[in-house]
LOLOLO-775096 format. One record per residue (C-alpha): residue number from 1; residue in three letters; x, y, z. Coordinates in pm, 1 decimal, padded with zeros to 6 digits. Example, Ala and Ser with C-alpha at 12.3 -4.5 7.8 and 13.67 -1.06 7.14 Angstrom:
! LOLOLO-775096
<r torfi="1" rovex="Ala" east="01230.0" north="-00450.0" up="00780.0"/>
<r torfi="2" rovex="Ser" east="01367.0" north="-00106.0" up="00714.0"/>
//
This chain:
! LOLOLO-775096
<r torfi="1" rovex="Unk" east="-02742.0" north="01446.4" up="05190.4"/>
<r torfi="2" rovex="Unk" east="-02959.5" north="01742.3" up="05190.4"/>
<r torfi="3" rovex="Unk" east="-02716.7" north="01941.4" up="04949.0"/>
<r torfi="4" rovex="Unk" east="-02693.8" north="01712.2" up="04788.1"/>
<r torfi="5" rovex="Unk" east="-03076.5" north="01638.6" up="04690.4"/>
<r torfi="6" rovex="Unk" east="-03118.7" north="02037.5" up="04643.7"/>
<r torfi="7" rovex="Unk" east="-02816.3" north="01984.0" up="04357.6"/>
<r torfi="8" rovex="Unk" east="-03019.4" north="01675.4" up="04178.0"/>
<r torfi="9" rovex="Unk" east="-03377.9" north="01875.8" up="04204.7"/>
<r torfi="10" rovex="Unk" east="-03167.1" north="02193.9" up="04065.5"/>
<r torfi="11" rovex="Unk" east="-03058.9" north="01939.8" up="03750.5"/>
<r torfi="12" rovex="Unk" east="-03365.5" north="01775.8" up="03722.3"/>
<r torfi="13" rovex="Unk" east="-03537.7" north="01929.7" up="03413.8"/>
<r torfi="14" rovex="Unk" east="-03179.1" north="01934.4" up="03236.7"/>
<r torfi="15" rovex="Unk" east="-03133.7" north="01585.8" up="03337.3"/>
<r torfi="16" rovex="Unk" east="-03525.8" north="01539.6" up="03162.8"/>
<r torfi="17" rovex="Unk" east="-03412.8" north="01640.1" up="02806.3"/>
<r torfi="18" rovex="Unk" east="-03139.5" north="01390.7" up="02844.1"/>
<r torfi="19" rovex="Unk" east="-03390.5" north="01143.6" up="02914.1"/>
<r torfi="20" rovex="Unk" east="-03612.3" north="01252.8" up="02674.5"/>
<r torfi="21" rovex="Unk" east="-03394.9" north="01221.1" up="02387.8"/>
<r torfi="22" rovex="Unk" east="-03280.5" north="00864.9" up="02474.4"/>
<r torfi="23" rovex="Unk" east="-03606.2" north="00768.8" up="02485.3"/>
<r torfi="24" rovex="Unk" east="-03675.0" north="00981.1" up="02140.7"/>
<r torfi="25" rovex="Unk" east="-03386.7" north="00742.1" up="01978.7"/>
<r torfi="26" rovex="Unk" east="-03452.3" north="00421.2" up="02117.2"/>
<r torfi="27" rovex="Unk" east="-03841.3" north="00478.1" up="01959.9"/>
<r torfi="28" rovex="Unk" east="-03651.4" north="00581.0" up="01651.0"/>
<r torfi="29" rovex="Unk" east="-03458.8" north="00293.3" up="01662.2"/>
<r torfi="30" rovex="Unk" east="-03701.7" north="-00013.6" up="01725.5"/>
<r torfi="31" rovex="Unk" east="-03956.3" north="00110.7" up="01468.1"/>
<r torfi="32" rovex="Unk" east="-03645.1" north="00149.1" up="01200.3"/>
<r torfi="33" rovex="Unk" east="-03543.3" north="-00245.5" up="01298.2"/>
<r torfi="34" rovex="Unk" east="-03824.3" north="-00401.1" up="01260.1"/>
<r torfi="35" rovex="Unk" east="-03848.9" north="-00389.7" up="00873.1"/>
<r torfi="36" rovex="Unk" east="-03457.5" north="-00457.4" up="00859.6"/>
<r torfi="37" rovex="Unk" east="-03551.8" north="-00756.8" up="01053.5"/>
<r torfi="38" rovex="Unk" east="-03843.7" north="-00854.8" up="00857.6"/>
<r torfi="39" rovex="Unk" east="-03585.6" north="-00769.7" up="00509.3"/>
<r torfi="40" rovex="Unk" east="-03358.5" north="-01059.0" up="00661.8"/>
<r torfi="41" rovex="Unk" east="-03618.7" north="-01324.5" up="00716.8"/>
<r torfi="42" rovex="Unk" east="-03726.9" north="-01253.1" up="00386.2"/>
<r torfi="43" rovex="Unk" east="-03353.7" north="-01323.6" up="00206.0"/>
<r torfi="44" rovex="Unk" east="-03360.2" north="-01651.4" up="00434.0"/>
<r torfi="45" rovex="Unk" east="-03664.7" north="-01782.0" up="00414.8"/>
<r torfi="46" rovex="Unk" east="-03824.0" north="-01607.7" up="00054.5"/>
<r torfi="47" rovex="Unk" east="-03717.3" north="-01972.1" up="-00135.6"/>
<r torfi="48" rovex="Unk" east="-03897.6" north="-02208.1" up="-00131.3"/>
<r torfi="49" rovex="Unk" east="-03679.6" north="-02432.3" up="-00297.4"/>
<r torfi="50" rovex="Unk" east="-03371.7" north="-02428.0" up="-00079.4"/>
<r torfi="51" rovex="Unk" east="-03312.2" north="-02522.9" up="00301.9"/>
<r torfi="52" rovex="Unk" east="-03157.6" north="-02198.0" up="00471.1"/>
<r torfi="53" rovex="Unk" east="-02808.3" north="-02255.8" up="00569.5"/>
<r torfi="54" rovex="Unk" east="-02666.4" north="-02328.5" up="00900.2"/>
<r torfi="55" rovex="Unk" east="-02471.0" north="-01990.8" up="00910.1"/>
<r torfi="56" rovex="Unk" east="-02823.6" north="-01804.5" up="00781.7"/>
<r torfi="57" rovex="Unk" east="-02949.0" north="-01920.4" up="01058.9"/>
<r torfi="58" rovex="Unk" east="-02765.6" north="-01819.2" up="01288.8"/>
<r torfi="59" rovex="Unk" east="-02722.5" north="-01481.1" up="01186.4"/>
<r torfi="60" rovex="Unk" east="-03115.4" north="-01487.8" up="01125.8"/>
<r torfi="61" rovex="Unk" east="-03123.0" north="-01590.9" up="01510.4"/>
<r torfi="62" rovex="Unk" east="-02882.7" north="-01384.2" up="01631.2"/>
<r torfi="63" rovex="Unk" east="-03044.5" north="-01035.9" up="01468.7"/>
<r torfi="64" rovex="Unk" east="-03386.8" north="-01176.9" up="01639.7"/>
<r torfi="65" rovex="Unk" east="-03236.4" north="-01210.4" up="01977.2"/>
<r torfi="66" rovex="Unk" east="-03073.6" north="-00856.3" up="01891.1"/>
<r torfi="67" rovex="Unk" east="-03396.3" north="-00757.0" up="01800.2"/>
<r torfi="68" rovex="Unk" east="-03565.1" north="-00852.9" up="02175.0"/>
<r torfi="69" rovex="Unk" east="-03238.4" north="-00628.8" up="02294.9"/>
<r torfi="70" rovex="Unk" east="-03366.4" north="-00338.8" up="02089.2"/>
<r torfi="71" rovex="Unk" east="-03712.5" north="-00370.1" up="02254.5"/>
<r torfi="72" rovex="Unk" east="-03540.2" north="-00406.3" up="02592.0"/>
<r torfi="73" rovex="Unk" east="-03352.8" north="-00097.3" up="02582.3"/>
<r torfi="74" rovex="Unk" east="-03661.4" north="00101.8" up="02473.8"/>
<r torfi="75" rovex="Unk" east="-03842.7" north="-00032.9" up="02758.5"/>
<r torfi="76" rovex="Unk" east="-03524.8" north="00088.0" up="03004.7"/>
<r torfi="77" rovex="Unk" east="-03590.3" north="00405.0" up="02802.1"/>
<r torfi="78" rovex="Unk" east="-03954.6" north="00446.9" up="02924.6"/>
<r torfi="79" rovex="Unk" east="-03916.2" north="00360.7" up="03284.1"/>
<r torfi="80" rovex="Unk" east="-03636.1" north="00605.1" up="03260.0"/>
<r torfi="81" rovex="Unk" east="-03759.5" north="00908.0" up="03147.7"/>
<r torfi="82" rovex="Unk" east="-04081.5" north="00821.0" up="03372.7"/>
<r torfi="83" rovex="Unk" east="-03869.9" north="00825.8" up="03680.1"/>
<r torfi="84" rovex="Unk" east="-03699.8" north="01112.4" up="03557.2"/>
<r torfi="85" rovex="Unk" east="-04086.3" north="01318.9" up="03536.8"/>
<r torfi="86" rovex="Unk" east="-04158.8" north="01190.6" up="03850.4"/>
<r torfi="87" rovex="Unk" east="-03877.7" north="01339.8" up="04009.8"/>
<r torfi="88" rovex="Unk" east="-03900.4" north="01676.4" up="03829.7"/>
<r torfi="89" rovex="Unk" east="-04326.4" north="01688.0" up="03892.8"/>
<r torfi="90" rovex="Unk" east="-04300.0" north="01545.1" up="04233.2"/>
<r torfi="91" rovex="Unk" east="-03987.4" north="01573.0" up="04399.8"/>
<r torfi="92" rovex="Unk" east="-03993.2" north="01232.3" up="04463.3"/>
<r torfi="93" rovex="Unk" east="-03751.2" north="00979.5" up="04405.3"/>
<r torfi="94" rovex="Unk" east="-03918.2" north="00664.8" up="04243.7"/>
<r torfi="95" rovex="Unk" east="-03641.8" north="00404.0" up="04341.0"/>
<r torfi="96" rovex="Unk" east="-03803.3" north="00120.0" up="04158.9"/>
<r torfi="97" rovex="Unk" east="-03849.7" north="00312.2" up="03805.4"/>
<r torfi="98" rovex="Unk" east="-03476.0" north="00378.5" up="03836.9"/>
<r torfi="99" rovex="Unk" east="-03376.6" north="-00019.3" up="03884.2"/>
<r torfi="100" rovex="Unk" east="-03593.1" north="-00147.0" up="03618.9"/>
<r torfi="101" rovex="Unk" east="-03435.7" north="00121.3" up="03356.3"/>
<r torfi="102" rovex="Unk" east="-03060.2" north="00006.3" up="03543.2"/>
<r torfi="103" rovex="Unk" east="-03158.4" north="-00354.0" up="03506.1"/>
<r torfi="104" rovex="Unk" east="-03282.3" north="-00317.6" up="03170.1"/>
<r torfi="105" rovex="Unk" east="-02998.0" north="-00133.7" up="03020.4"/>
<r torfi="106" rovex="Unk" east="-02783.7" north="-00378.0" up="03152.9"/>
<r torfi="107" rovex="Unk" east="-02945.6" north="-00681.7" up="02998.4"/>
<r torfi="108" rovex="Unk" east="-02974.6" north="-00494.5" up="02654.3"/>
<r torfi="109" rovex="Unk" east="-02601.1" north="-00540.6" up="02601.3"/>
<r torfi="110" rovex="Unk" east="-02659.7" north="-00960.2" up="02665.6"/>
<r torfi="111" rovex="Unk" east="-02850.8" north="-00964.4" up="02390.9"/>
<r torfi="112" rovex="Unk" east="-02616.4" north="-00857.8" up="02165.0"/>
<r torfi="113" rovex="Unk" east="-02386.4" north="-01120.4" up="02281.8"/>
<r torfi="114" rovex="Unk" east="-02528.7" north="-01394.6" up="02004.9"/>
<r torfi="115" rovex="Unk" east="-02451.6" north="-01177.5" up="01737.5"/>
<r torfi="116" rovex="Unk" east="-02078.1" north="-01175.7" up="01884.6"/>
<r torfi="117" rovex="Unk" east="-02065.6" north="-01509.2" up="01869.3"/>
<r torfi="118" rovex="Unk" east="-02171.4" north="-01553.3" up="01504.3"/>
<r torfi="119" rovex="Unk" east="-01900.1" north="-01278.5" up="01412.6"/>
<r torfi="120" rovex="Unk" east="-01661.3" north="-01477.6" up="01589.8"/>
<r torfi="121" rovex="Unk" east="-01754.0" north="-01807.3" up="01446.4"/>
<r torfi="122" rovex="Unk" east="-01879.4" north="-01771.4" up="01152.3"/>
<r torfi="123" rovex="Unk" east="-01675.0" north="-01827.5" up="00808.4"/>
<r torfi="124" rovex="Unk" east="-01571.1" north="-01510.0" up="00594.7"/>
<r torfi="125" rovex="Unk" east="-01501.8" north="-01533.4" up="00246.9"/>
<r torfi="126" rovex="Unk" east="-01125.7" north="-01324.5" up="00259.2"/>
<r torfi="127" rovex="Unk" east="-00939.9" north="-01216.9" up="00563.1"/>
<r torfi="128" rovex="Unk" east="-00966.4" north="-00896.0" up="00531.2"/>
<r torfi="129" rovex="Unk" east="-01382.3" north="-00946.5" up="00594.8"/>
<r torfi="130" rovex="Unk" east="-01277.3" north="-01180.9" up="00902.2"/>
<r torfi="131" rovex="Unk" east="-01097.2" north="-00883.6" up="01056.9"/>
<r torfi="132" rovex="Unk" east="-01374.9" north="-00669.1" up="01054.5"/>
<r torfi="133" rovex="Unk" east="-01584.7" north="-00912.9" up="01144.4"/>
<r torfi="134" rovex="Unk" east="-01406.8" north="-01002.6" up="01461.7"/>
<r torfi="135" rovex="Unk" east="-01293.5" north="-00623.6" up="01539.7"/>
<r torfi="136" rovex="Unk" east="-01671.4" north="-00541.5" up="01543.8"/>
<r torfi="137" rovex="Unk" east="-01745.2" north="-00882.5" up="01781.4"/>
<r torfi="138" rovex="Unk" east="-01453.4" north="-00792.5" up="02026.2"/>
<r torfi="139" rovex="Unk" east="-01702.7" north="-00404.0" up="02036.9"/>
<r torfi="140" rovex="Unk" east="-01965.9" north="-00547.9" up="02148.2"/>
<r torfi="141" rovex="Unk" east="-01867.2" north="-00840.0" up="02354.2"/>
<r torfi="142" rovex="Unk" east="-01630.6" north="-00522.4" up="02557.1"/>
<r torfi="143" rovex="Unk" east="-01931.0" north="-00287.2" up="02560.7"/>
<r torfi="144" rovex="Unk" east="-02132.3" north="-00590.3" up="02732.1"/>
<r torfi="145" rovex="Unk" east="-01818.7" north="-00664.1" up="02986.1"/>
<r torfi="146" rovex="Unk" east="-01792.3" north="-00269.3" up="03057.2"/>
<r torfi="147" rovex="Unk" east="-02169.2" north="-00223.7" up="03101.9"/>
<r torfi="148" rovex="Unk" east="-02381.5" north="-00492.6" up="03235.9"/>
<r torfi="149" rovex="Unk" east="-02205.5" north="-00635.7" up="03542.0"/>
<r torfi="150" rovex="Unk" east="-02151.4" north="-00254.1" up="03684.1"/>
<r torfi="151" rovex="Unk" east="-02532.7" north="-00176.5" up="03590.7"/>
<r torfi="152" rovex="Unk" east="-02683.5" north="-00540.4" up="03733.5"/>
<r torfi="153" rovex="Unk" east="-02456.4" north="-00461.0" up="04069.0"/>
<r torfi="154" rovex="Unk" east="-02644.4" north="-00101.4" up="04061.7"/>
<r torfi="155" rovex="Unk" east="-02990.7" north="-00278.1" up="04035.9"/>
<r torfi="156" rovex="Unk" east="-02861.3" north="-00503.1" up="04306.4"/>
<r torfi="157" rovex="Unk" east="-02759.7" north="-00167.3" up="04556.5"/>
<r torfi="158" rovex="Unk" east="-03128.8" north="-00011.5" up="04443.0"/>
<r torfi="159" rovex="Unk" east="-03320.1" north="-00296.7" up="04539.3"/>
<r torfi="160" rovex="Unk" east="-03214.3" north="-00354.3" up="04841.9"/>
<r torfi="161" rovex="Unk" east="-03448.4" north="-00267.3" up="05146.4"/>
<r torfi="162" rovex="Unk" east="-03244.4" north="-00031.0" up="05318.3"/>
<r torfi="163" rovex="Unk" east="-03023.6" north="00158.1" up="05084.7"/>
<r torfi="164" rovex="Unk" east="-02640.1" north="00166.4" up="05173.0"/>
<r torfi="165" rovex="Unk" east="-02533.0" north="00475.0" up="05057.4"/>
<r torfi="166" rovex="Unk" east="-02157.9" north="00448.1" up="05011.0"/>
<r torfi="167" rovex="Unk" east="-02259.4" north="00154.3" up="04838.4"/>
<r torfi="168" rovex="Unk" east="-02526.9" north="00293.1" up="04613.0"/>
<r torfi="169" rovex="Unk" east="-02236.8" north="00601.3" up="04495.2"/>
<r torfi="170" rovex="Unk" east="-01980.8" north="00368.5" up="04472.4"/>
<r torfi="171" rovex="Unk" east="-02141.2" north="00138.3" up="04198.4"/>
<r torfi="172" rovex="Unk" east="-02352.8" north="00440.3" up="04011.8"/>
<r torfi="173" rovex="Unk" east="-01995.6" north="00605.9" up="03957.0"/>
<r torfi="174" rovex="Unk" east="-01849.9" north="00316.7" up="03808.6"/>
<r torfi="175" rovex="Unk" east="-02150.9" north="00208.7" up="03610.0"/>
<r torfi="176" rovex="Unk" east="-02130.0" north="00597.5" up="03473.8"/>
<r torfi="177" rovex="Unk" east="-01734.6" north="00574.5" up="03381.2"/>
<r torfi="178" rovex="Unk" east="-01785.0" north="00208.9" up="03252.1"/>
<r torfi="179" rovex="Unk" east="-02065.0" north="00343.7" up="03015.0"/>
<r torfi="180" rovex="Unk" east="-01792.1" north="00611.1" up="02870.8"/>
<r torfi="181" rovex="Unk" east="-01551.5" north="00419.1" up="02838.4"/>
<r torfi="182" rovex="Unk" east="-01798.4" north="00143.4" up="02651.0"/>
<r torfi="183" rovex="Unk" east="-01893.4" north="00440.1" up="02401.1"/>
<r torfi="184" rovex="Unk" east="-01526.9" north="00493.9" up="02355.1"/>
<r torfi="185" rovex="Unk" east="-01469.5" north="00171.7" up="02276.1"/>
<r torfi="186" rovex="Unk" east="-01797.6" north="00133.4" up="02078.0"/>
<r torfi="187" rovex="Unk" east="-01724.2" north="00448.0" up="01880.1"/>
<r torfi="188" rovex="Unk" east="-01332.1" north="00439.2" up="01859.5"/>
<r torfi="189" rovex="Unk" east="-01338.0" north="00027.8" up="01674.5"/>
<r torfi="190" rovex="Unk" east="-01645.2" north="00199.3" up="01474.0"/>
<r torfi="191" rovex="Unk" east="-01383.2" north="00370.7" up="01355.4"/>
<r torfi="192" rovex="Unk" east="-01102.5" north="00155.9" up="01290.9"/>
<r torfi="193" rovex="Unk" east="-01343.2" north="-00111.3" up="01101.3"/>
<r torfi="194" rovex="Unk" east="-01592.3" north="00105.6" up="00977.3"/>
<r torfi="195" rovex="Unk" east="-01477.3" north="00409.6" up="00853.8"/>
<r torfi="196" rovex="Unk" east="-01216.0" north="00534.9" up="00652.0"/>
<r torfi="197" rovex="Unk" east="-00898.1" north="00685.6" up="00794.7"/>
<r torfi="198" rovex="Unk" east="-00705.5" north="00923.5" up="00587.4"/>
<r torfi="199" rovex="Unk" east="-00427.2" north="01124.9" up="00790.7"/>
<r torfi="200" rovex="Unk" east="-00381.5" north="01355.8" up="00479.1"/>
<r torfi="201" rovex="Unk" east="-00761.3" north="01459.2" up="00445.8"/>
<r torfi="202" rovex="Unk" east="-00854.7" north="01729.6" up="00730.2"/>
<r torfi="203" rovex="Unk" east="-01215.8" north="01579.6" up="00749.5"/>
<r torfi="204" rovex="Unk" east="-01070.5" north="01258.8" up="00819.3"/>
<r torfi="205" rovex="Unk" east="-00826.3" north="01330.2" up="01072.5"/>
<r torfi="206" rovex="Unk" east="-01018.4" north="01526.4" up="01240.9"/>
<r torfi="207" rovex="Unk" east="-01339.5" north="01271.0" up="01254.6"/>
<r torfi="208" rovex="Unk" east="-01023.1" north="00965.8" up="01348.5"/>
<r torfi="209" rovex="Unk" east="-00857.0" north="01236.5" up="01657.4"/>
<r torfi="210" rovex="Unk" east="-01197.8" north="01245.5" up="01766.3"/>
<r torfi="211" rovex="Unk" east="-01328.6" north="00919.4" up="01791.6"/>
<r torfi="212" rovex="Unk" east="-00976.9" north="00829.3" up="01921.0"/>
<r torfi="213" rovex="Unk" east="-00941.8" north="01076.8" up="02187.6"/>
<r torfi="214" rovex="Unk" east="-01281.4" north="01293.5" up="02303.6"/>
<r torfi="215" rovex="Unk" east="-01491.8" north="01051.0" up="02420.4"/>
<r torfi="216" rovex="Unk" east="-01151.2" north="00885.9" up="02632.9"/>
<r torfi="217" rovex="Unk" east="-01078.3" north="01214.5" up="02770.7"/>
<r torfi="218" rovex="Unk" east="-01429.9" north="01216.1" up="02876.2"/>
<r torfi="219" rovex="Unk" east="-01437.1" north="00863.1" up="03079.3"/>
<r torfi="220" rovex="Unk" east="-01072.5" north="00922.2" up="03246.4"/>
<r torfi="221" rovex="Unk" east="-01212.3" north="01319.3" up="03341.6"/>
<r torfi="222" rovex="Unk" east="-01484.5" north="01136.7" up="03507.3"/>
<r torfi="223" rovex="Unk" east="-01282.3" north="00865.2" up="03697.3"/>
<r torfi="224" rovex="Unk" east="-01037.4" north="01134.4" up="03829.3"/>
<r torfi="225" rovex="Unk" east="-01423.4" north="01310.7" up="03943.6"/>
<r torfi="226" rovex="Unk" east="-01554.9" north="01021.6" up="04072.5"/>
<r torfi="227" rovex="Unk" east="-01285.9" north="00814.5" up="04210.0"/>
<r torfi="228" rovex="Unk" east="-01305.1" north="00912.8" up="04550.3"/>
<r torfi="229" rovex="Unk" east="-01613.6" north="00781.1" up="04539.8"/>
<r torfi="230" rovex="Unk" east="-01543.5" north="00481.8" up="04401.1"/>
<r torfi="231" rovex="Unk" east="-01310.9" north="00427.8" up="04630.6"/>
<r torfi="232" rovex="Unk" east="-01571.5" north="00495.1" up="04902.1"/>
<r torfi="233" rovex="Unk" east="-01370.8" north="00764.2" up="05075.9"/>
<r torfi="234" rovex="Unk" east="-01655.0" north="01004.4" up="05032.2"/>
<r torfi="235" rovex="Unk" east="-01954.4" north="01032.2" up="04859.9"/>
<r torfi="236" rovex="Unk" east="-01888.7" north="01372.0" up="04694.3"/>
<r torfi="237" rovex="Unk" east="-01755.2" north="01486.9" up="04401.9"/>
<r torfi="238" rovex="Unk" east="-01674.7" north="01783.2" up="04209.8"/>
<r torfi="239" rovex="Unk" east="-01973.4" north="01888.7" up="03994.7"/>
<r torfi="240" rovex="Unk" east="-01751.1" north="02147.0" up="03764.1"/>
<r torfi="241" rovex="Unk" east="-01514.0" north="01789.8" up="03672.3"/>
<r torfi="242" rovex="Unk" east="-01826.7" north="01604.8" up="03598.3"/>
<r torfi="243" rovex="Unk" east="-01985.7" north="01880.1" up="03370.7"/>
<r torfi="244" rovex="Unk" east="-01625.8" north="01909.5" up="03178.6"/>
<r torfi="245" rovex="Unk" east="-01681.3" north="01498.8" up="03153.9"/>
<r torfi="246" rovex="Unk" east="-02045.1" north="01551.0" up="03016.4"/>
<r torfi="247" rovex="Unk" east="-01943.5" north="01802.0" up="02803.3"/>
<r torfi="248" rovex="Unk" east="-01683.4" north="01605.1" up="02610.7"/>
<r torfi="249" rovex="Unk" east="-01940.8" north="01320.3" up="02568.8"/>
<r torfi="250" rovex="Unk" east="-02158.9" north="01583.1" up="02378.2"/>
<r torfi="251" rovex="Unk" east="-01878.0" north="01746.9" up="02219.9"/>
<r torfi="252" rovex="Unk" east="-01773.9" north="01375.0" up="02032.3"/>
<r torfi="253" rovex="Unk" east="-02117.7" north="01372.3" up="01856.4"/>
<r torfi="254" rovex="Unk" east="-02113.9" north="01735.7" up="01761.0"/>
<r torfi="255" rovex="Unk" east="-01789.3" north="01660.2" up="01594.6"/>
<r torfi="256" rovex="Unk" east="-01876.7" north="01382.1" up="01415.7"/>
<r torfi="257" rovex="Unk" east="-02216.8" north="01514.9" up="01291.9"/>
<r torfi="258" rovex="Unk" east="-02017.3" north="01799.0" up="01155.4"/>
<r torfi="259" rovex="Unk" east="-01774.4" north="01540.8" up="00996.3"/>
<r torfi="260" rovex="Unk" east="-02081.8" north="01341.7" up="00852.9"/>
<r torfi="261" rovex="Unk" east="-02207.9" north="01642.2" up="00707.4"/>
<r torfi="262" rovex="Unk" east="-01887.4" north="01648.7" up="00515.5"/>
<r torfi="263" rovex="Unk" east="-01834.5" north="01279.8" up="00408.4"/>
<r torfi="264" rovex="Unk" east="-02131.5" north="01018.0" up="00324.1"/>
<r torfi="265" rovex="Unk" east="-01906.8" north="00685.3" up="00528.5"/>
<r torfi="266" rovex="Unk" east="-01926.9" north="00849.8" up="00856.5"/>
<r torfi="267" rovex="Unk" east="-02329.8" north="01000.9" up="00764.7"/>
<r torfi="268" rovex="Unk" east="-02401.7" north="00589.0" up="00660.8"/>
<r torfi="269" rovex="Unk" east="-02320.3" north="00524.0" up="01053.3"/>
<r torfi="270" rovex="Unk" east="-02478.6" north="00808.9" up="01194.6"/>
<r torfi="271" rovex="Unk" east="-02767.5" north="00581.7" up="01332.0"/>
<r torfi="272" rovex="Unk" east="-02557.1" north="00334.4" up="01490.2"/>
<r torfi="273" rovex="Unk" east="-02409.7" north="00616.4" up="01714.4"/>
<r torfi="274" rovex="Unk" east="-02565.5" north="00663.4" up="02045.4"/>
<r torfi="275" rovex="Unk" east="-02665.8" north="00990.3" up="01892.5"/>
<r torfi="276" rovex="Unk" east="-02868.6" north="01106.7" up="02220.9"/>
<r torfi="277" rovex="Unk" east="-02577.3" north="01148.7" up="02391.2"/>
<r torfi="278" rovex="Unk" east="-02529.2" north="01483.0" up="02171.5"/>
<r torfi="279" rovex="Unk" east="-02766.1" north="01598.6" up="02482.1"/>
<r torfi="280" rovex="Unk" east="-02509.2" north="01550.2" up="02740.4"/>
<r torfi="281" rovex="Unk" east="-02356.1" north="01931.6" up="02742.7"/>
<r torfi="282" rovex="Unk" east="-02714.0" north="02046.6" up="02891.7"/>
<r torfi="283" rovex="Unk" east="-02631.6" north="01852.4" up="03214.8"/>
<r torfi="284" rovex="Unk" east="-02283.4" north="01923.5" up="03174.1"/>
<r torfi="285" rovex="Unk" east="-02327.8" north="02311.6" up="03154.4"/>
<r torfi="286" rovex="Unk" east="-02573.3" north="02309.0" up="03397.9"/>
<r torfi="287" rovex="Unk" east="-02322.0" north="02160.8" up="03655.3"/>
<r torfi="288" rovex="Unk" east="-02028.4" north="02379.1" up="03542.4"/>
<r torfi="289" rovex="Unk" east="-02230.0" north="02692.2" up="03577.6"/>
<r torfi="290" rovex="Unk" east="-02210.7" north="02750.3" up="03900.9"/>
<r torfi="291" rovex="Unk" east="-01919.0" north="02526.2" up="04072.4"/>
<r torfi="292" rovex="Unk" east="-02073.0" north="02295.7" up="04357.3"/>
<r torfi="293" rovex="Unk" east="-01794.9" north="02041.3" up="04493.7"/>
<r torfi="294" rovex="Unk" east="-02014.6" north="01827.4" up="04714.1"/>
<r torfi="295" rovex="Unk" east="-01767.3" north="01677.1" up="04951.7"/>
<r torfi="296" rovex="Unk" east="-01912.8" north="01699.0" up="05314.4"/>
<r torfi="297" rovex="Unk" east="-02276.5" north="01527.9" up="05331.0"/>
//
């Protein structure tokens, strides 16, 4: 255990810009939604001479709830990168910071489930919309299965009295491969409904092989790392295979910023991306510099 803790002080101010920039975007974020919310109460509710529809209101409702998400996630943002400080100032490890941020990012994705339902349920005008509309649902309703029962079973190991190790690895590994393989799916359907696919146009190929392949190669490089662990056999794992994973999160948004600079669809999304993640190759280099396979501890 004690290698192990010199390896996580060692990271700690790499793991801090991570932390920092997630909480940089989330701020970004909720003070950008607020007057998109406000903009949709206003196309609802401006007239005074018409009763809202039932289907207004329900989107209306559903961007609100979406809305108390956005505020949830920064709040997971700021307990976060507190805990994060803490560590790197004090050495200490603030176990309660950490399982309020876990808990919080874990609810975030419920809150995004209402919205799912109204793009399930909700009437379209041609199919074509409809298929959209459902591919983006069947995103987010997979992000929420992938993220928030491996995060709330985290919150569950954290707050438990005396920590069970094994335990503790075990569900932090799979709540890290669940969360790449939810911006996978996140950003590979982004793709598919989103943005436009062109096999003959370099830019385009190259933005469709990435969002189809980097960020995949990234989550199944990080359950080959971590499955051991997973699997409770140990509770180490090979630093250099979870850099490489890191890496290849960071290397997805590089590529697609590059690709954005180059065609105005793919810059339109740029701020639905979890953009922040762009910061992963600082932890990932950091553990790939100098090789560290923590298996006996």
């Amino acid at each position: 255990m004690k290698n192990l803790s010199k390896v996580i002080k060692g990271k700690a101010p790499y793991v801090l810009a991570v932390a920092t920039a997630f909480f940089i975007y989330q701020l970004y974020l909720l003070v950008k939604s607020f007057p998109a919310v406000y903009s949709i109460y206003q196309s609802i509710f401006s007239s005074t001479s018409t009763t809202p529809s039932f289907w207004a209101l329900v989107w209306f409702s559903s961007e609100f709830i979406g809305e108390i998400g956005l505020i949830i996630r920064f709040v997971s943002a700021c307990f976060f990168v507190v805990f994060v400080w803490m560590f790197f100032r004090k050495r200490e490890f603030f176990s309660s910071l950490l399982r309020k941020a876990v808990f919080l990012e874990g609810a975030y994705y419920l809150f995004i489930l209402p919205f799912v339902i109204f793009l399930f349920t909700r009437p379209y005008s041609s199919t074509a919309s409809q298929i959209v509309g459902q591919e983006a649902a069947f995103s987010y309703a997979l992000q929420a299965i992938l993220v928030s029962p491996a995060f709330f079973l985290l919150y569950a190991r954290l707050k438990q009295p005396n920590l069970d190790l094994a335990k503790l690895f075990k569900w932090g590994a799979i709540g890290i491969v669940n969360f790449t393989f939810a911006l996978w799916v996140k950003h590979f359907l982004l793709n598919i409904y989103a943005l436009p696919i062109n096999l003959a146009d370099p830019v385009l190929l190259v933005g469709f092989l990435n969002s189809a392949l980097t960020l995949l190669v990234a989550a199944l490089v990080l359950l080959v790392t971590l499955l051991p662990v997973i699997r409770e056999k140990t509770m180490g794992f090979s630093s250099r295979g979870m850099g490489v994973g890191l890496v290849l999160i960071g290397v997805y948004f590089i590529i697609y910023v590059v690709v954005a600079s180059l065609n105005q669809r793919y810059l339109s999304f740029l701020e639905l991306t979890e953009l922040w993640a762009i910061t992963f190759p600082i932890v990932g280099l950091s553990l790939m510099h100098k090789r560290t396979d923590l298996q006996q501890w």
